[in-house]
N, C-alpha and C positions, 0 to 999 in steps of 0.2 A: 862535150863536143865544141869543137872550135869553127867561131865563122869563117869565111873566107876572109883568108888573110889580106888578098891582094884587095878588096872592099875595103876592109878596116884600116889598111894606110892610105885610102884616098882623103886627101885633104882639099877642107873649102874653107871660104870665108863669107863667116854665114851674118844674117842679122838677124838678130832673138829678141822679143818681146819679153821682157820679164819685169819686176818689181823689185826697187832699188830699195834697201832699206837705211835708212839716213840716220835710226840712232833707235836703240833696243837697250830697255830694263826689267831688271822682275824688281817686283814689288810685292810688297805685304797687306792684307786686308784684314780687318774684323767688326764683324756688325753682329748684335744681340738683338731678341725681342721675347714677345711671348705668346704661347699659343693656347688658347684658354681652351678647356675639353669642352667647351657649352659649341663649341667650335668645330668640332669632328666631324664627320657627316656619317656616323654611328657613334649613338652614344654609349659612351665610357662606362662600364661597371666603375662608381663613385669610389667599390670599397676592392675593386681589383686586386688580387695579389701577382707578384713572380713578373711585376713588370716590367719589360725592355724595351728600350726604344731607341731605334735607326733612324739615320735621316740621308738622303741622296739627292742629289743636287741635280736637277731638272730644269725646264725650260718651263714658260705660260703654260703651257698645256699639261706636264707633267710628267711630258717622255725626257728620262734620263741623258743628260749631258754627256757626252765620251769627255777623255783624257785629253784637254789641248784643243779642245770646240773652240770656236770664235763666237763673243758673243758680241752684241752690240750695244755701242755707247753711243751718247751724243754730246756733243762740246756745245756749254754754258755758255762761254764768255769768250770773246776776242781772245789771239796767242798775245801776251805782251812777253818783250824782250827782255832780257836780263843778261849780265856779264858775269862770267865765272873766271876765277886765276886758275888754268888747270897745266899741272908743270910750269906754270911761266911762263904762259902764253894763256893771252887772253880771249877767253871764246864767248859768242853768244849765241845762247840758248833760249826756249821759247817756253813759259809759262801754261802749258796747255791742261784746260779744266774739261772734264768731261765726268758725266754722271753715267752710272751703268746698273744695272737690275738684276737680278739673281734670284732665283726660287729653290725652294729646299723641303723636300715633302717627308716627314713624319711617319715611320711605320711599327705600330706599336703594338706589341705581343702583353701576354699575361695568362693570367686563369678567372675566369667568372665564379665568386667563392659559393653563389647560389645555386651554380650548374655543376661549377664544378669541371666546367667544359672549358678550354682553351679557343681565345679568340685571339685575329691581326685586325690592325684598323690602318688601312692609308688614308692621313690627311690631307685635304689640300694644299694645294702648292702654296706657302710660305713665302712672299718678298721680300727682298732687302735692296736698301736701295745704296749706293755707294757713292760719293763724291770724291774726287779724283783732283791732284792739279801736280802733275809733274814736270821738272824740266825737263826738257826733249829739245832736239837737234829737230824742230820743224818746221820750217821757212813752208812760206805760202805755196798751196798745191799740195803740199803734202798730207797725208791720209793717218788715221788712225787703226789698228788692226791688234785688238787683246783680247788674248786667249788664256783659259784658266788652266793651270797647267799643276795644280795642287788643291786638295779642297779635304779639311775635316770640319767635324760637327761632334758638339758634345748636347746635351739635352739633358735637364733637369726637373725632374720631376717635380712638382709641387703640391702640398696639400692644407688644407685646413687645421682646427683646431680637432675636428672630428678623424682626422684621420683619411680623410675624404681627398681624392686626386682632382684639382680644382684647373691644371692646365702644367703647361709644359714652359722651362725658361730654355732660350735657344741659342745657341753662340755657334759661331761659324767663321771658319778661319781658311782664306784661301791665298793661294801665290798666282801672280798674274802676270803675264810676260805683256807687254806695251810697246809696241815698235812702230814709230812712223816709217809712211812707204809712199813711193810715188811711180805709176809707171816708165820705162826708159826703154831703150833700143839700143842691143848691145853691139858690137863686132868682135868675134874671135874667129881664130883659127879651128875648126875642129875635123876632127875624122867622121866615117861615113865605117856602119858595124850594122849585119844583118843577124836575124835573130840563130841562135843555137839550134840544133837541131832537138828534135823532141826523144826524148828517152822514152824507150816501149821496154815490157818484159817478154822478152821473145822466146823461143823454146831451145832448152840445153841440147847438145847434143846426146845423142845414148851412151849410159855410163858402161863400158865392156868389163865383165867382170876376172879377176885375175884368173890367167890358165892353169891348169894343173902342174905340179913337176909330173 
């Protein structure tokens, strides 16, 4: 269903509040650690078989991160300036360092060989801490806003001489979109459009069935 037309070509000149963004990169991250089973908050069958382990990428508390969350950082150190040749014309860009934090929680399947019975274990949330310093187009006033917009994890298991699962080695691998922004006030031209009409399932009319010859 179509709006009124005669609405949709009225035109104004409006001013918009919106967020100007002055210079957007992705970037690459990776950070290792490791997570020792004495560490769990259940403990580990030492001699576990058929074990597997997931990791998902979470916040402090532990609830799951969507696709593209904003998370937060904080800048280290003053922007310092720097000049780039870029086509031939020379630009200056801003030095900006900020450190950002990540948590990555451990969910680990297997078989208890004494029970015989199958167990999961979620670990605690896992940190990483990241340092950052890219150049960016961000003259003073302007804001930082990165968002994770990829994120795997491999996990390694570890053991002893005995055969014993002594803790877990962790890598993690994310893509991070970084874009300074600053509020502005826009002006354009734009049109005025009310909403569609709402779609029902309404009743058929009666199907007449064919006459006889």
């Amino acid at each position: 269903m179509k709006a009124d037309s005669t609405i949709c070509q009225m035109q104004e000149t409006l001013c918009i509040n919106t967020l100007k963004v002055y210079d957007w990169v992705i970037e690459e991250s990776t950070g290792s650690t490791t997570v020792p089973a004495a560490e769990l908050p259940v403990a580990l069958p030492a001699d576990a078989e058929d074990v597997v382990v997931n990791c998902a990428l979470v916040d402090a508390a532990g609830v799951p991160l969507p696709t593209n969350a904003e998370i937060d950082v904080t800048e280290n150190a003053s922007r310092k300036d720097q000049q780039f040749e870029i086509d031939g014309n020379l630009v200056t860009l801003q030095r900006v360092t900020f450190t950002k934090t990540l948590y990555v929680v451990l969910k680990i399947s297997g078989v208890d060989p004494s029970t015989g019975t199958q167990f999961l274990i979620t670990s605690n949330p896992t940190p990483f801490t990241f340092i950052e310093a890219p150049f960016l187009c961000a003259p003073e006033g302007t804001s930082l806003v990165v968002r994770i917009s990829d994120f795997s994890c491999m996990a390694v298991i570890r053991r002893n001489a005995e055969d014993e699962i002594t803790g877990f080695g962790l890598n993690i691998f994310i893509c991070q979109s970084i874009q300074t922004v600053a509020p502005v006030t826009i002006e354009l031209n734009a049109g005025f459009c009310m909403p569609r009409e709402e779609l029902t399932e309404g009743c058929q009319n009666p199907t007449i069935p064919p006459q006889c010859p």
